[in-house]
DOTOR-62767 format. One record per atom (N, C-alpha, C): residue in one letter; x, y, z. Coordinates in steps of 0.02 Angstrom, whole numbers, plus 32768, in hexadecimal, padded with zeros to 4 digits. Last residue first. Layout:
// residues N
AXYZ...
// end
This chain:
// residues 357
X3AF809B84862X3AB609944870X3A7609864848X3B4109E147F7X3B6209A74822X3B1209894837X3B1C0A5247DCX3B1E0A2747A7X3B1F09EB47CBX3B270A8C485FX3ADE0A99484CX3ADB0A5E4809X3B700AC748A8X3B7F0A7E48ADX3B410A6B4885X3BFB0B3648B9X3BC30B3448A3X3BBC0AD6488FX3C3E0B5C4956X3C670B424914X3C060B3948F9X3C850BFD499AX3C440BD749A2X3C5F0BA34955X3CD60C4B4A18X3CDF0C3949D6X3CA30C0949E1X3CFE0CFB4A52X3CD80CCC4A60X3CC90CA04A09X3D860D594A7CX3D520D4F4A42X3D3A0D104A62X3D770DDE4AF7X3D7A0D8E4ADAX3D5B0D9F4AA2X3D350E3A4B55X3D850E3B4B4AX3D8B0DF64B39X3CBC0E6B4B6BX3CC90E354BA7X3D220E164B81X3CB70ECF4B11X3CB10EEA4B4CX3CC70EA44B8BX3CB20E684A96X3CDA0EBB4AA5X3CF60ECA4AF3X3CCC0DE94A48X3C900E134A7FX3CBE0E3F4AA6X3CC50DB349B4X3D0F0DFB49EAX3CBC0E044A0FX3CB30D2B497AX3C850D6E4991X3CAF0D9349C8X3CB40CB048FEX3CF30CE74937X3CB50D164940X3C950C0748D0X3C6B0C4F48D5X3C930C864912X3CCE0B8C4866X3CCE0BB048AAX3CC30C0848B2X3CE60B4D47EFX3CAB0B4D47F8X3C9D0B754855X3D790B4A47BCX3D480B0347FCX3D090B204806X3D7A0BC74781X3D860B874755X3D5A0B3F4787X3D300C4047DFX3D7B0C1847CBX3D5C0BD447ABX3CF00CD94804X3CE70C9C4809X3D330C9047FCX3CB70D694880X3CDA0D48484AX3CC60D13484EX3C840DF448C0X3C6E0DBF48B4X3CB20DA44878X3C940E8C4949X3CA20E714903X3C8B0E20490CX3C3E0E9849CFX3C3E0EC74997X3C620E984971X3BD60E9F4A5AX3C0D0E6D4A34X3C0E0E9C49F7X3BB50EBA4AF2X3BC90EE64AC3X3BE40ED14A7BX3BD00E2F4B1EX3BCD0E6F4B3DX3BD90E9B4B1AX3B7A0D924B1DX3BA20DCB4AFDX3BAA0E044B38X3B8F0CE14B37X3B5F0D2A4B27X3B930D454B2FX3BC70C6A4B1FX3B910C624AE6X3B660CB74AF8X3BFF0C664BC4X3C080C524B63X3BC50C404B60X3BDD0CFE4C26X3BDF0CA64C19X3BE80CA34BD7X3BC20D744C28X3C090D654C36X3C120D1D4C18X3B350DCE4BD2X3B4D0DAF4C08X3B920D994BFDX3AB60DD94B64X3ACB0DEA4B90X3B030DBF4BDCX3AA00D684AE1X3A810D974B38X3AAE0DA84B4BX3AA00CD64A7EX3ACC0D044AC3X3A980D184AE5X3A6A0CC249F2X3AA70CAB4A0AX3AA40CDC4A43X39E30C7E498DX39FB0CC149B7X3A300C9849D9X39AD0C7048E7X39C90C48492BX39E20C8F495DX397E0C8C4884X396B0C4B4892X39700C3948D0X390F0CFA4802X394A0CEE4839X39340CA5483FX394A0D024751X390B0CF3477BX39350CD847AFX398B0D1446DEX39A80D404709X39550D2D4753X39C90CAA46A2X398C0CDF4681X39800D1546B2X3A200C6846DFX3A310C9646A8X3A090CCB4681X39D60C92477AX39F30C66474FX3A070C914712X3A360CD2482AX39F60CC347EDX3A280CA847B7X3A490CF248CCX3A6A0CC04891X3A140CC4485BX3AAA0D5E4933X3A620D5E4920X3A710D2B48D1X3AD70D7249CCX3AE80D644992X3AB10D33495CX3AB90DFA4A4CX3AB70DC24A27X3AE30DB849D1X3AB30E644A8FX3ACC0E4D4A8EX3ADE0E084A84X3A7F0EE14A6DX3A3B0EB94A92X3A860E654A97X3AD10F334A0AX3AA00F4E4A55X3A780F134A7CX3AFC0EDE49C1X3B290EF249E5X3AFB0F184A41X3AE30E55496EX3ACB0E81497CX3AD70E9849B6X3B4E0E0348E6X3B500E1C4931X3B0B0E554947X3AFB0D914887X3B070DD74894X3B030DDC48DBX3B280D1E47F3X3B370D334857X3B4A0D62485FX3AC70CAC4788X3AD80CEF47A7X3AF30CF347F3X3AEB0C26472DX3AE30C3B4771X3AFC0C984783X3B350BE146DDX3B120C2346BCX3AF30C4446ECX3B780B6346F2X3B2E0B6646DDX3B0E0BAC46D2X3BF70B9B4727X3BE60B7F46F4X3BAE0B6C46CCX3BC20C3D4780X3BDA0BFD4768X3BC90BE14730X3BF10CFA4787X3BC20CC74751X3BE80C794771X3BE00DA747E2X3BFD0D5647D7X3BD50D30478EX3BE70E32482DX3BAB0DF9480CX3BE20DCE47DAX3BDC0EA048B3X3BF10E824892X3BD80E3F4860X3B5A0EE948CDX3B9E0EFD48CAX3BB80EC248ABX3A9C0F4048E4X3AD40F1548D7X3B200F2D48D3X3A5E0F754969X3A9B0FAF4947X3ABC0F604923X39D40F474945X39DD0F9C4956X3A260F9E4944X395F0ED548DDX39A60EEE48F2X39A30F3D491EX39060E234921X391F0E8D48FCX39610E904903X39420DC9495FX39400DC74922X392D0DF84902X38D10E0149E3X38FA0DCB49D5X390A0DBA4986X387C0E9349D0X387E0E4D49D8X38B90E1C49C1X38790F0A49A5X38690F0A49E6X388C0EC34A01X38C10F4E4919X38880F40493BX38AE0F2F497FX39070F664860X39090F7248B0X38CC0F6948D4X392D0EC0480CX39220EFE4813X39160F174877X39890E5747A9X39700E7D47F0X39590EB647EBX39D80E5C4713X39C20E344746X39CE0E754790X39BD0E964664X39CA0E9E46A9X39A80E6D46EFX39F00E8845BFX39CC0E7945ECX39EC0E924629X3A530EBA455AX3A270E824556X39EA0E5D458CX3A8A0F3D4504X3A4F0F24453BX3A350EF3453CX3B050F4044ACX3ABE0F3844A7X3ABC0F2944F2X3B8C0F254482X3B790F5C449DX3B440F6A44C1X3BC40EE04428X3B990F0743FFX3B8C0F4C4452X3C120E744475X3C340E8E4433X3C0D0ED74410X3BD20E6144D3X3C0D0E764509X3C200E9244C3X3B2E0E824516X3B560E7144E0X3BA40E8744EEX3B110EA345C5X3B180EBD4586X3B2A0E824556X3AA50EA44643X3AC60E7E4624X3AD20E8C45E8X3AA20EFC46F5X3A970EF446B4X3AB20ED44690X3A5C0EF84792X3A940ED44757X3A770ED5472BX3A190F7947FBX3A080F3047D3X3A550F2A47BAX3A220FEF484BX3A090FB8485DX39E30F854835X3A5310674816X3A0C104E47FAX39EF10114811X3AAD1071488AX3A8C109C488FX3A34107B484EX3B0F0FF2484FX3AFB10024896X3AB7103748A4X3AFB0F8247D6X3B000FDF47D2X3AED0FE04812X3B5C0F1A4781X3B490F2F47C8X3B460F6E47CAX3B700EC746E3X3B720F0D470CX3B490F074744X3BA70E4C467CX3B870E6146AAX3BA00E9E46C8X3BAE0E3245CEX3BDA0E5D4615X3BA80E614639X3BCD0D98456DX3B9C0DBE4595X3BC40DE845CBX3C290D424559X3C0F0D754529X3BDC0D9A4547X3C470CEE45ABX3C1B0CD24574X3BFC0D064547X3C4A0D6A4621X3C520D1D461AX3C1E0D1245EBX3C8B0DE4467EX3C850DD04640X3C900D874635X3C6C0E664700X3C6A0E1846EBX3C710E0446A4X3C830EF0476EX3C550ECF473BX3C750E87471CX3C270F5447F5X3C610F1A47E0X3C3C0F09478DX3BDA0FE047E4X3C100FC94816X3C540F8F4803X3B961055479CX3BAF1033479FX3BED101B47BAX3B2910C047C2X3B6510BB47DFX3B7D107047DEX3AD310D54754X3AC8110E4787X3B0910FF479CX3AA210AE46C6X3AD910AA46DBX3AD410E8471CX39F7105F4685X3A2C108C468CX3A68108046C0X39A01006467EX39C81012465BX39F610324653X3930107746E6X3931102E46CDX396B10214688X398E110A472AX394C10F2470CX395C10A746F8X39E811634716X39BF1161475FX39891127475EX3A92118146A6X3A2F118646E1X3A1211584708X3ADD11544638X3AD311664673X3A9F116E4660X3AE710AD45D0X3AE210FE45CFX3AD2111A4624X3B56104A458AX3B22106145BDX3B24109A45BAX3C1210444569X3BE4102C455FX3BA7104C4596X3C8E109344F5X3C6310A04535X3C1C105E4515X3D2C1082449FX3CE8109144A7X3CBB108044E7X3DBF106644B6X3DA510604473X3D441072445CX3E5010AB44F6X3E1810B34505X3DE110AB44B7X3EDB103B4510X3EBA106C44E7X3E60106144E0X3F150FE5454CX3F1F1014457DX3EEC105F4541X3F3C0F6244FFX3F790F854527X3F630FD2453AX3EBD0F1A4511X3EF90F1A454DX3F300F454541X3E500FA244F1X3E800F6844EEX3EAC0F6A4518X3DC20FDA455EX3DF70FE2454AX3E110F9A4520X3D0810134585X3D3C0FD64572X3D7D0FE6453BX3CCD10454614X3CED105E45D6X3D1B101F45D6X3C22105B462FX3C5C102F4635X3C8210594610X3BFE10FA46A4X3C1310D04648X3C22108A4666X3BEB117246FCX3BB3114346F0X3BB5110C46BCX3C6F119B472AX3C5D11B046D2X3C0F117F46DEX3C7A116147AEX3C5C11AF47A8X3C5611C0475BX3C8910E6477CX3C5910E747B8X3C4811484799X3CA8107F4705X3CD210B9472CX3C9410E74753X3CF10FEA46EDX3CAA10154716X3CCC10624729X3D3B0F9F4655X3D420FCA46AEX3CFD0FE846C6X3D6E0F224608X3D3B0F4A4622X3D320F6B465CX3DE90F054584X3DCD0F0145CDX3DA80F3245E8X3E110E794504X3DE00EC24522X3DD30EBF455CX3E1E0E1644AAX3E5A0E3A44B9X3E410E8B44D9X3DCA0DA244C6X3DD20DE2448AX3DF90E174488X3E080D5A4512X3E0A0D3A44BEX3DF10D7C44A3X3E0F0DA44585X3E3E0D92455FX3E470D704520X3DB40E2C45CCX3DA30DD6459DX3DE90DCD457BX3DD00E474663X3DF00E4F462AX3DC10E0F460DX3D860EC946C8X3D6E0E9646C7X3D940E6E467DX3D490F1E476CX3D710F104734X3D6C0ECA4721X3D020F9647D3X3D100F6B47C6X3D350F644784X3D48103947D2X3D3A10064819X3D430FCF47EBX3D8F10DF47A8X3D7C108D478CX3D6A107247D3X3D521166479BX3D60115C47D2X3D4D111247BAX3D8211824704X3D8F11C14739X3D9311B04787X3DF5117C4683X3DC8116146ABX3DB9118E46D0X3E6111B34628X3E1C118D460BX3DDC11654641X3ECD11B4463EX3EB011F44650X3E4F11D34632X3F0A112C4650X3F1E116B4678X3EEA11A14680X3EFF109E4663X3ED810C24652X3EC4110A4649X3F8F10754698X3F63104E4673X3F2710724643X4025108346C4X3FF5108E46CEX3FC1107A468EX408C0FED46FFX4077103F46D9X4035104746ECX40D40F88475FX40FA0FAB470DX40D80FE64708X41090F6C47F9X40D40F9347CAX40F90FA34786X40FA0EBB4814X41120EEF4817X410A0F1C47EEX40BE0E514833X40950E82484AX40D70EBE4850X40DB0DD247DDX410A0DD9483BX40D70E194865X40AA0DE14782X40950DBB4784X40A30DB547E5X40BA0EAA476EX40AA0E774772X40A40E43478AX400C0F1A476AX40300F034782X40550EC5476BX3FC80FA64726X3FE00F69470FX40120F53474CX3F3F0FF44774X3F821005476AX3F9F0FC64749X3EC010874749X3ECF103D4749X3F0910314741X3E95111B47B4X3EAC10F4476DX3EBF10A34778X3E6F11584814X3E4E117947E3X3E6E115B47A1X3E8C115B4893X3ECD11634878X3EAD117B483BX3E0F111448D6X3E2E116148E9X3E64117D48B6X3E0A10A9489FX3DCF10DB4870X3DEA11054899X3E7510514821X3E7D105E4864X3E3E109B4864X3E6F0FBC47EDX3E4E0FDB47D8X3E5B1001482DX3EFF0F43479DX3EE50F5A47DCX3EC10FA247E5X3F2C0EBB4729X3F0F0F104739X3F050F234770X3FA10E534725X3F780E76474BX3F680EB74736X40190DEF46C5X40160E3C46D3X3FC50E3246EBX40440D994670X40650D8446A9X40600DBC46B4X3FF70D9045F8X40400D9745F6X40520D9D4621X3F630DC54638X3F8B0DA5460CX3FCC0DAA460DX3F1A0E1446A2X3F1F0E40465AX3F300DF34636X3EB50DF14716X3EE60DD04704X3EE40DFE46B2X3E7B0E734787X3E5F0E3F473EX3EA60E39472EX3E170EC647F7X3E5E0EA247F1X3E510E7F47AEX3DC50F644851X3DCC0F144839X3E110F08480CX3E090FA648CFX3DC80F8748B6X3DD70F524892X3E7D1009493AX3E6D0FD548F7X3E440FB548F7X3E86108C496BX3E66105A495DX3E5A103F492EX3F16109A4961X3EFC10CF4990X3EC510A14993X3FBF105D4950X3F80104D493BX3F4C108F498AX405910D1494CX4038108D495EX3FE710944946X40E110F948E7X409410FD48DDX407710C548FDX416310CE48C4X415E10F748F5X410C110D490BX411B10884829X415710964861X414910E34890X408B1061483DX40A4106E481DX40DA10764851X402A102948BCX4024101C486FX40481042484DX40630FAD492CX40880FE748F5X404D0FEB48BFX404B0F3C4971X40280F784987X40400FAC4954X40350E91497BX40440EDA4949X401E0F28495EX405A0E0A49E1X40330E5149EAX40580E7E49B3X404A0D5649DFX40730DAD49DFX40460DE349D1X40810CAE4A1BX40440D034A17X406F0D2B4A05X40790C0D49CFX40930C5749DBX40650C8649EDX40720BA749A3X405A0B9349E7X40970BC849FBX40680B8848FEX40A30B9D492FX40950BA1497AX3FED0B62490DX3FF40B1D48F4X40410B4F4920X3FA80BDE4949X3FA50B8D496AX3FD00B64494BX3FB30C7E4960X3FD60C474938X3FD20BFA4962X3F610CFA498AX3F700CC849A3X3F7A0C9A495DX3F7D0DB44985X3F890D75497AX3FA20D34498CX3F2B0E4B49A5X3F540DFF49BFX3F640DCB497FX3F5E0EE64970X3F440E9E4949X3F6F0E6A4981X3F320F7749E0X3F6C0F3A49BEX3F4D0F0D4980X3F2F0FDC4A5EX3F240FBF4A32X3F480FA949FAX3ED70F954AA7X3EF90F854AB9X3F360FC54AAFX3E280FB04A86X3E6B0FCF4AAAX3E9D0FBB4ACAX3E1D0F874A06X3E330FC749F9X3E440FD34A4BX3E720EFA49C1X3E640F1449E3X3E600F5749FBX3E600E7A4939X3E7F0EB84949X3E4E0ECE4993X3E9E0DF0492AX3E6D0E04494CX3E830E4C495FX3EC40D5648C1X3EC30D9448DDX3EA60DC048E7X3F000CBD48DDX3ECB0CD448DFX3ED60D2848ECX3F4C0C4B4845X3F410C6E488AX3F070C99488CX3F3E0C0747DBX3F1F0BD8481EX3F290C1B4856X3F7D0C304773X3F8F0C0E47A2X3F730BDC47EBX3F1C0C874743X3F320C4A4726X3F610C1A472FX3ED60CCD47D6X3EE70CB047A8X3EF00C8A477DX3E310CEF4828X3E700CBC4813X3E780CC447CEX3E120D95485BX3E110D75482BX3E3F0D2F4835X3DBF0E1548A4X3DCF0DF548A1X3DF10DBE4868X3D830E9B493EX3D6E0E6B48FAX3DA80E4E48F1X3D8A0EC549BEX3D600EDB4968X3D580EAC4930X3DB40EC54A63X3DA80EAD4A2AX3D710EC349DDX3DEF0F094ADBX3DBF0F114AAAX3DA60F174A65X3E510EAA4B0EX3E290EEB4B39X3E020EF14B18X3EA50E234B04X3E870E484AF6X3E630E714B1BX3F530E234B72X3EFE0E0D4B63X3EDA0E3F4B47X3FEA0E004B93X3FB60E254B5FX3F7E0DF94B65X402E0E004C34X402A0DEA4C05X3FF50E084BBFX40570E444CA0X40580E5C4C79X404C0E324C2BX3FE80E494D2BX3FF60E1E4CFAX401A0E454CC2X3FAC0E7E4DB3X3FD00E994D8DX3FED0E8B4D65X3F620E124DDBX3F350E604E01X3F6D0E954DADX3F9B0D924DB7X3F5D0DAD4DB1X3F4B0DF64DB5X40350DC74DA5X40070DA44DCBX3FC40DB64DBCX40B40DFE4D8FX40A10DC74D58X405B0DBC4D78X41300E0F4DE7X40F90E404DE2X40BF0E304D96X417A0DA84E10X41830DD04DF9X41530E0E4DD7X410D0D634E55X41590D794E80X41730DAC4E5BX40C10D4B4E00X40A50D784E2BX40E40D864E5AX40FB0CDF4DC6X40DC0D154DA4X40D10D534DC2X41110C704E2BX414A0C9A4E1EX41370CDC4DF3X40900C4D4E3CX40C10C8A4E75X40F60C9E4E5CX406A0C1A4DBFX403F0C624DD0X40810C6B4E06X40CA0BB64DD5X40EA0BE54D9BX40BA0C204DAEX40890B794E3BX40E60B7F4E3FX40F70BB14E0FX40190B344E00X40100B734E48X40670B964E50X403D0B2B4D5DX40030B0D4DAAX402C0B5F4DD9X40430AFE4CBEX40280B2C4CEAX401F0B0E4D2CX40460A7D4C82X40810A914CBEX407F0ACF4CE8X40390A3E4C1CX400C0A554C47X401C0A614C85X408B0A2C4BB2X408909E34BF9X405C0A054C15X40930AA44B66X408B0A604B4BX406B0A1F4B89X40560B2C4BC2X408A0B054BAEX40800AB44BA8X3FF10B944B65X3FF70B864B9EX403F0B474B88X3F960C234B03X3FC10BF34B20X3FEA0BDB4B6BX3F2C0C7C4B56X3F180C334B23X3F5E0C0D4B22X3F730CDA4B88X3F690C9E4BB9X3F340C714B83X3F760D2F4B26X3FB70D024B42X3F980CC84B54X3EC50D464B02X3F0B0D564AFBX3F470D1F4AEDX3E410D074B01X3E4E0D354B28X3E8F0D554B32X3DCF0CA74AA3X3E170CB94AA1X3E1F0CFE4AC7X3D730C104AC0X3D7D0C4F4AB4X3DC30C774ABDX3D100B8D4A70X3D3A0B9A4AA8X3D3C0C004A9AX3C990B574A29X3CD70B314A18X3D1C0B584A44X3BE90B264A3BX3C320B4F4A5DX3C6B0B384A54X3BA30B0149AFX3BA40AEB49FDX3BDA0B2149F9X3AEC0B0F4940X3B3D0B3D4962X3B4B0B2D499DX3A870AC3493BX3AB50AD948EFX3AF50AFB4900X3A500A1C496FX3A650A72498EX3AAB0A724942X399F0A06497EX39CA0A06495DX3A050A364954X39530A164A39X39580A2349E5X39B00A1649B3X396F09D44AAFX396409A74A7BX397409C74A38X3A070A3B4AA0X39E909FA4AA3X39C009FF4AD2X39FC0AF04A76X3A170AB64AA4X39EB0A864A9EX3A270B2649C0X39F90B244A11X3A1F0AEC4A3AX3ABE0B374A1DX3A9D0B4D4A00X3A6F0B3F49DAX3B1F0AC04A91X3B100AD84A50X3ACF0B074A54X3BAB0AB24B04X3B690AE14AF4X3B5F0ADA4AA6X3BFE0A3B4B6FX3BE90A514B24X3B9F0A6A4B19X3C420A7A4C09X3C130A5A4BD4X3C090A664BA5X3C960ACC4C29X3CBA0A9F4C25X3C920A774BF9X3CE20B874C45X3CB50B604C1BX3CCA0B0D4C00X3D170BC14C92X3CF70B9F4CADX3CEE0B6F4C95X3DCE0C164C76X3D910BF94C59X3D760BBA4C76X3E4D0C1C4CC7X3E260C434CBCX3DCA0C3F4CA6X3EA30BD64C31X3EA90BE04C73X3E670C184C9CX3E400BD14B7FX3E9C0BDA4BBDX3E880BD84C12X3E120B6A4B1BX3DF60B7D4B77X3E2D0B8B4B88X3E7E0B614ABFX3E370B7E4ACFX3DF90B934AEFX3F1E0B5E4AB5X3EDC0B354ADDX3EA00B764ACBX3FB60B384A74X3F6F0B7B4A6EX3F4A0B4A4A84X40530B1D4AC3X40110B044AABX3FD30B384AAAX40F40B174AE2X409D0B2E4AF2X40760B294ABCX418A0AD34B16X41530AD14ADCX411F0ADF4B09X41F50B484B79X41D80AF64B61X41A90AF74B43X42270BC34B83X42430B9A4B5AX420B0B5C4B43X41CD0BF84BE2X41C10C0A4BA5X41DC0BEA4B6BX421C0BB44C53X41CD0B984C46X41CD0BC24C05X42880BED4C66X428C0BAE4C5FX424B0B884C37X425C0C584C81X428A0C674C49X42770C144C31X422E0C4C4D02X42010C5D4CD7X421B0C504C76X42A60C194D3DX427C0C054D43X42470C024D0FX42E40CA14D3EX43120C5B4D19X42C40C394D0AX429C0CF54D7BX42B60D014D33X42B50CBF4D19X429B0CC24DFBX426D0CBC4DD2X42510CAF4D9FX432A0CE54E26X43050CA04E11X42CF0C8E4DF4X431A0D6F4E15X43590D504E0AX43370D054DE4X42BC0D7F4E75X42A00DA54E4AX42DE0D744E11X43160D524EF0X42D00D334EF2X42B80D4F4E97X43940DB14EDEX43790D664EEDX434A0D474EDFX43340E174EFAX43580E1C4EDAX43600DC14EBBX43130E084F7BX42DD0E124F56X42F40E0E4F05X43950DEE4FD1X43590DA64FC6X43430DC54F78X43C70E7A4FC9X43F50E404FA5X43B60DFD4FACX434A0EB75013X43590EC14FC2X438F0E894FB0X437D0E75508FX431D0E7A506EX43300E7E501EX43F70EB2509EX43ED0E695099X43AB0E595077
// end
């Protein structure tokens, strides 16, 4: 009789739950879960504030259902069926890397341990998870992500030891870089020049390919030293300029993205607020604004185009606006700053307000 109820009871749930996935959901940005109710800017008022908190993304539970219909009736039925907090099967990021919006508006967030590419789709008020990078081939860790064009993804995996094409659905067409890399992390496509830039962490190189996958020359030189390539992590291309995050030389470097050249470097290593020890991921806004994750001290570190710092973002900690380990950086067209803080399992989004004020 216990089992004909449980049965029963597990029976109705179904319907129940079935019922609720049907009805329109909505991408929220504080999902369920999240404290954060006041508006934080960067500095904080009186001073003139150039970065407020624009929310954060932790999986599924960003979406929620249109009427706001989450309440206490759907968590029990979640947990009736083994859905519940302690044992959720829903997807949440674990440990986030980096990142990119599309030309769609969506957002994607590879994760090395899940491991997958989330994706959150707002204007479709869809999630899905790509975990294939090739058939029968799941993702071991995937790093960084770059929209190729033509309704195709790169995805930079650095255990797998190659970059994979995915497409627009995240289904795997090929392989990308095959024998020409050795351990890629970050990535990075310029699409008006038809060129994409990989970090390949253990060759100490950039190496910049065409899109369809042919290896056309190396940028930076390895070593230990000011200018050099010890372990480049993420890298960036905006306005013709490549930015580089070298974790181990602890600065960003800035190349010529057509000649190659050295054009300068922002940070260096020290003690103080705005040194660097293990940068990671590094960004640009529309004003030319630098944003370097600095991964050991756990901040997000903002200078100007000349590369002179300005602003410190975080610390240490769980609350919005600090880190835990944060590693990749992106931007998007709205002027909104993504930081994958790794270890506290979110990206944390910041919108830059610095023209505005």
């Amino acid at each position: 009789m216990r089992v004909l109820s449980a049965r029963i009871a597990l029976l109705f749930a179904a319907l129940l739950l079935g019922a609720c996935a049907a009805a329109p959901r909505v991408m929220q940005y504080n999902p369920e879960g999240s404290t954060q109710t006041d508006i934080l800017t960067w500095p904080a008022v009186p001073a003139v504030p150039r970065l407020e908190f624009a929310g954060q993304l932790l999986g599924e539970q960003n979406f929620v259902l249109e009427d706001d219909s989450e309440g206490a009736g759907r968590t029990f039925l979640r947990w009736l069926v083994g859905l519940g907090k302690r044992g959720r099967q829903i997807s949440q990021l674990v440990r986030p890397q980096s990142g990119v919006v599309d030309s769609q508006g969506r957002i994607l967030v590879t994760d090395a341990g899940r491991p997958s590419v989330f994706v959150f789709d707002e204007a479709g008020a869809k999630f899905d998870l790509w975990r294939e990078a090739e058939a029968g081939i799941d993702f071991v860790s995937p790093v960084g992500i770059a929209e190729l064009g033509a309704g195709e993804f790169l995805v930079a995996d650095a255990e797998l030891g190659d970059v994979f094409v995915l497409s627009h659905d995240g289904t795997p067409l090929r392989r990308f870089a095959t024998t020409d890399v050795q351990r890629p992390t970050g990535l990075d496509v310029d699409i008006g020049a038809g060129r994409v830039y990989i970090a390949d962490k253990d060759a100490r190189l950039i190496k910049v390919f065409s899109t369809s996958g042919t290896l056309l020359r190396t940028i930076g030189e390895p070593g230990d030293v000011a200018g050099t390539l010890n372990a480049p992590m993420h890298v960036r291309v905006v306005g013709g300029k490549l930015y580089v995050s070298d974790a181990l030389n602890a600065h960003v470097l800035i190349y010529a993205t057509g000649s190659g050249e050295l054009l300068g470097q922002v940070g260096q290593r020290g003690l103080y607020v705005g040194n660097m020890v293990r940068p990671k991921g590094v960004s640009v806004d529309s004003d030319g604004n630098i944003y370097v994750v600095e991964s050991y001290y756990d901040h997000l570190l903002v200078y100007d185009d000349a590369g002179q710092f300005l602003l410190p973002v975080g610390g240490t900690g769980s609350e919005a606006g600090h880190f835990l380990l944060p590693a990749g950086a992106w931007s998007d067209d709205q002027d909104r700053i993504f930081v994958a803080d790794m270890f506290n399992g979110r990206v944390v989004i910041f919108r830059y307000i610095g023209s505005e004020s």
